[in-house]
N, C-alpha and C positions, 0 to 999 in steps of 0.2 A: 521381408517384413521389417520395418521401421519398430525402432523402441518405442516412440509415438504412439503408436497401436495398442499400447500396454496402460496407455497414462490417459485419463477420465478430462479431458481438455474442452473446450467450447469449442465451436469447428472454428470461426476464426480465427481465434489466436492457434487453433493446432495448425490450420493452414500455414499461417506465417512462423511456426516457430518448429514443425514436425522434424528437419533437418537438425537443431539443435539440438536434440534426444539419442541422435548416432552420433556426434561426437563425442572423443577421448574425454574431454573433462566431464561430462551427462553420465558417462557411463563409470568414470571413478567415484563420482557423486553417489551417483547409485549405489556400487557396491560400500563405499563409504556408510553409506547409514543402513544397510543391510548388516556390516559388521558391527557397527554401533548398537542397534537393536539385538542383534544376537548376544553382545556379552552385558544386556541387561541393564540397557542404558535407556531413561525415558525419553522420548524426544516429543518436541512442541512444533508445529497443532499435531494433531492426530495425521494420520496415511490420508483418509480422503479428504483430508481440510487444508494440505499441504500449497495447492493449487488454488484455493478458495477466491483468491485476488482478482483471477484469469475468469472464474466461470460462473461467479456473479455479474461481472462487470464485461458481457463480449466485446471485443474488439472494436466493433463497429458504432456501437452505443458511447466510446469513452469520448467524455467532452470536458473531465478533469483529471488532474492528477496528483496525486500527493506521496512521497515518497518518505518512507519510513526505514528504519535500520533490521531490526532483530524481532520477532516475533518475544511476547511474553515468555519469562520461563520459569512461572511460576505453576501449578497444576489448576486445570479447566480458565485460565484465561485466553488464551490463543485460539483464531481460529482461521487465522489464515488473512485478516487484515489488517493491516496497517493500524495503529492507536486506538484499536477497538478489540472490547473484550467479551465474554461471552456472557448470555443473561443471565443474574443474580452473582455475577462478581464485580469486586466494589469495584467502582472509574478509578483509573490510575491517573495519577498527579497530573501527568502531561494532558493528556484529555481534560483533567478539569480545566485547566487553562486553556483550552482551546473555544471547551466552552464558554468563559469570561471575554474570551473574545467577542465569541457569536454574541452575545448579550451585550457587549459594550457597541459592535459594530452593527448588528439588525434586531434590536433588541427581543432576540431569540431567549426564551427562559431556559435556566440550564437542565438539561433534561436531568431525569433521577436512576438512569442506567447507561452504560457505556458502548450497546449495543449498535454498532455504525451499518450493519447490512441494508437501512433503506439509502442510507449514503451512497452505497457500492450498487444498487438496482437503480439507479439513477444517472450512472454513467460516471463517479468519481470510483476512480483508478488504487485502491489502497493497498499502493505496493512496498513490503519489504522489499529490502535489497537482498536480506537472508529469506530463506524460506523457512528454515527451521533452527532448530538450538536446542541443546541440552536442557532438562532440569535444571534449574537452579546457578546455571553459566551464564550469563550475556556474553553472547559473541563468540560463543562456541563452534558455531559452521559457518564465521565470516570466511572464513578462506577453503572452504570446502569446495569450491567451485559454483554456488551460488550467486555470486556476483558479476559471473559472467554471463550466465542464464538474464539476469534481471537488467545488466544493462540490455543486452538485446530485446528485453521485451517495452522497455524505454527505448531506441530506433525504432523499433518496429511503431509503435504509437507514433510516434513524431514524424516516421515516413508517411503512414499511411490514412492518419485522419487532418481535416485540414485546417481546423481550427480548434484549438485547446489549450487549457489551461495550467501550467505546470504551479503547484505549490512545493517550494523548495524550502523547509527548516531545517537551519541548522548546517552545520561544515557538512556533513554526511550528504547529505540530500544536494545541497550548493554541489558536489564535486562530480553528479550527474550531469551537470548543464552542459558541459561539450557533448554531450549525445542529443540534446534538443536543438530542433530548428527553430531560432530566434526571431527569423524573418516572417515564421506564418504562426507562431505562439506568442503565447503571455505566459511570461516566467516574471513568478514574485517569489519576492526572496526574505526571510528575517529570519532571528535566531529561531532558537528549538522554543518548541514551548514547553518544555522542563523545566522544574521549579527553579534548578540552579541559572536560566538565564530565561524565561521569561519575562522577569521584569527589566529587560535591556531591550525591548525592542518588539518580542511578540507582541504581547497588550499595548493595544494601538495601532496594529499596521493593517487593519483596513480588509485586510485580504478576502474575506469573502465577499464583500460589499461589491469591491472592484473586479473578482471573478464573474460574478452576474451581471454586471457592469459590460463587460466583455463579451460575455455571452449573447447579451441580447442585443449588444453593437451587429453581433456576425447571425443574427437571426435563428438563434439557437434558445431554448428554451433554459431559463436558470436553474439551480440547484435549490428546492426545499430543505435548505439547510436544518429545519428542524424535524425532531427523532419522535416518532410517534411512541405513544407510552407501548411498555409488552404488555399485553395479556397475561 
């Protein structure tokens, strides 16, 4: 019986990643946050939101991607993707700028909540590099073995679908690129959209505009970049 077995996966990506879950670092990982929850320590998203990235978005459907650092870690923001937070918590700084993007580049209105899940049923990819993090720490389980997990689930996408869009902010996200195939993707690349360097280079670089762009060069259907209101 595979650790796999245990873990709520989309069957594609378990297909391609079930092997990673019997490895030595999966299973330190694991016990890692087993003993972090036992001595009463919170951790971000919750147990079944931990995979959220994976099984919103199956394997087969991903036609973008965007790579992010650390999950929220603040309480009820995090839920397992990338610069998006849960309903009825306020948009975080980086996200609005993202949105001043959409707005300056397809003049998308900026939505009034930070809720990305139609984003991720869409087939963009909102992937941490971390899966989870302490309360109140950033960057608490960057070396927990996380990072290893998450590049492979970056090869696995760049092996196996044939044409995609990598959106890369930021040094963090940039140091992903030798795991992408450059010869059948589009990688676009600028700073973070954080407030401390968005105005260098985020605001203005186009990037959704030219993902669609792409998209419908390779007869692939584009991304409605805008967020319908919640209910």
């Amino acid at each position: 019986m595979s650790a796999a077995d245990n873990v709520k996966l989309e069957a594609g990506w378990k297909a391609a990643l079930h092997e990673e879950f019997d490895k030595p670092y999966m299973r330190q990982l694991s016990e890692f946050l087993r003993a972090e929850k036992a001595a009463g320590k919170v951790i971000f998203p919750p147990g079944p939101l931990i995979f959220n990235a994976l099984n919103s978005t199956p394997l087969q459907q991903v036609r973008v991607v965007i790579i992010g650092q650390d999950p929220y870690h603040g309480p009820d923001q995090a839920h397992g993707l990338c610069f998006s937070v849960q309903p009825g918590v306020k948009t975080p700084p980086s996200l609005v700028n993202i949105y001043k993007e959409l707005k300056r580049d397809l003049n998308i209105d900026m939505a009034e909540h930070g809720y990305l899940q139609s984003w991720a049923e869409q087939g963009v990819l909102l992937l941490n590099t971390s899966l989870t993090v302490e309360q109140g720490i950033a960057g608490s389980h960057a070396k927990a073995g996380w990072q290893t997990f998450t590049d492979k689930v970056i090869e696995v996408v760049s092996q196996q679908q044939p044409r995609l869009v990598f959106l890369l902010w930021g040094a963090h996200a940039q140091s992903k690129e030798k795991l992408i195939d450059s010869s059948k993707h589009l990688i676009l690349k600028s700073v973070h959209p954080s407030p401390l360097s968005a105005h260098r280079g985020f605001i203005g670089n186009g990037h959704f505009s030219r993902c669609n762009k792409f998209l419908g060069q390779h007869d692939l259907a584009p991304i409605d970049w805008r967020l319908p209101a919640l209910s």
